[in-house]
C-alpha positions in Angstrom: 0.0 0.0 0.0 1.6 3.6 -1.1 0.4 6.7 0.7 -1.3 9.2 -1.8 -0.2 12.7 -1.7 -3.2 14.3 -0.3 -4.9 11.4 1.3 -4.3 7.1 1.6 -6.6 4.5 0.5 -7.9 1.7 3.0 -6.1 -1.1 3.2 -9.6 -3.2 4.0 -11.8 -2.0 1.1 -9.1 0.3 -1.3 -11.4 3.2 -1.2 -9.7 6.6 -1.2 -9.9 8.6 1.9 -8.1 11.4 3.3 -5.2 11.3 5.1 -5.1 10.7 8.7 -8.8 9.8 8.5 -10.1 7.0 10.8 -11.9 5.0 10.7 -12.4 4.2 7.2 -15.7 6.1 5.9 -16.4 3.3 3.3 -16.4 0.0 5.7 -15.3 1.3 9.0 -12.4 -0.5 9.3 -10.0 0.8 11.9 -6.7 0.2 10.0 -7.5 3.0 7.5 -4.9 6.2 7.8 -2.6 3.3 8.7 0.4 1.7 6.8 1.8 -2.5 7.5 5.0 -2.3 9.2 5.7 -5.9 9.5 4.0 -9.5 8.4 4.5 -12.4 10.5 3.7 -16.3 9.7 3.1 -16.4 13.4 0.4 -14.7 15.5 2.9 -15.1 18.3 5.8 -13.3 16.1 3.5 -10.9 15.5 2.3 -10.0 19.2 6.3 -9.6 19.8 6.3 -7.0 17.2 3.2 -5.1 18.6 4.3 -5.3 21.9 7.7 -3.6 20.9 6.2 -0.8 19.3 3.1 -0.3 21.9 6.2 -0.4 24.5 7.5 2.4 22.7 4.6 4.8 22.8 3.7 3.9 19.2 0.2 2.9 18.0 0.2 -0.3 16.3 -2.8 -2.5 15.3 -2.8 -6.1 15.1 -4.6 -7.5 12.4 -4.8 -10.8 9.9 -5.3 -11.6 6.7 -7.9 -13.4 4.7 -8.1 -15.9 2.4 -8.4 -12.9 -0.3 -5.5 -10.7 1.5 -7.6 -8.5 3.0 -6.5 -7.1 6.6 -8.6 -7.4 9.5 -7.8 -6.1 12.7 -7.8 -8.5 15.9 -7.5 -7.4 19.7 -4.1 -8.5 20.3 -5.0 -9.2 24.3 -7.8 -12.3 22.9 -7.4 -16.0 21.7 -7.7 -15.4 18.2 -9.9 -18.0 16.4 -11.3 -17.1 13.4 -15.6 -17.6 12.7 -17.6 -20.1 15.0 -14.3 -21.2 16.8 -12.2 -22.8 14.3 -8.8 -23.1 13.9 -6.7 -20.8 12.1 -5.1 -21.4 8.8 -1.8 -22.7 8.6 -1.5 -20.0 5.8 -3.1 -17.1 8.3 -0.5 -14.3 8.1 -0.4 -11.7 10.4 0.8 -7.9 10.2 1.6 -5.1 12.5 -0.5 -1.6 11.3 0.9 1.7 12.4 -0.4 5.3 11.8 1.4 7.0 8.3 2.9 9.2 11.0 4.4 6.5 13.0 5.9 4.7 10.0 9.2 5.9 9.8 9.7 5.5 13.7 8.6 2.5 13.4 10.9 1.0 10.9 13.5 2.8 12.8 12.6 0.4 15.6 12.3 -2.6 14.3 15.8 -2.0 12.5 17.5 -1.6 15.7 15.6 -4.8 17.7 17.3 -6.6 14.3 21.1 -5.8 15.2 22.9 -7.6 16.9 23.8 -4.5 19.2 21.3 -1.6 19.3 23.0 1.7 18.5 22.9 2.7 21.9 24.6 0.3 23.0 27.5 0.5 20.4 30.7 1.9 22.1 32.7 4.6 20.5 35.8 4.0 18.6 
C-alpha cells in the first residue's frame, strides 16, 4: 500500500480517503490512515512486534489476513480464532498496522531490535 499525496486508500476495502482519516468512511475498518509495518507467519511473532512498538509509545494495530488478503484487525490481548471457533489457517499471516505518521519511527525500531547490538549500546571507537 503507497500513501497518496493528499490522502491514503484503506487497506480493508481500497477506497480513497483522506489522510489521517479513521476509521475508514467506506467500511469502517480501523486500519484506514494506517500503513503494515511488519507481516509475521506467526500470530505469536507478530504479538512480539506489537508489543515492541506499543512499548514504545507507538500505536500499532494487530490484524490478519484473509483468504483474499484482505487485513482485518484482531484485539491482540484475545485467543484469536477465526468464525464459529475454528482453527486458524496454517496459511493465516499476520501484520503489524501503524499510523502514516508512526511509520518511519517504526521502521527505525524494528531496524535496531534486528542488530545484533542496538546503536545505543555501540561503544565509541
Amino acid at each position: 500500500m503507497r500513501a497518496m499525496q493528499n490522502g491514503s486508500r484503506c487497506p480493508t476495502c481500497d477506497a480513497s480517503i483522506p489522510r489521517g482519516v479513521t476509521p475508514c468512511p467506506d467500511c469502517g475498518s480501523f486500519l484506514a490512515g494506517s500503513l503494515p509495518i511488519a507481516v509475521e507467519p506467526l500470530r505469536e511473532e507478530a504479538a512480539v512486534v506489537y508489543g515492541l512498538l506499543q512499548s514504545a509509545g507507538l500505536h500499532p494495530v494487530l490484524a490478519y489476513y484473509d483468504e483474499s488478503g484482505v487485513p482485518h484487525p484482531i484485539d491482540a490481548e484475545e485467543n484469536f480464532q477465526r468464525g464459529a471457533g475454528l482453527m486458524v489457517p496454517v496459511t493465516t499471516s499476520f501484520a503489524i498496522y501503524v499510523p502514516e505518521g508512526e511509520a518511519q519511527d517504526s521502521e527505525a525500531i524494528l531496524a535496531d531490535a534486528r542488530r545484533e547490538r542496538p546503536e545505543a549500546e555501540t561503544p565509541d571507537p
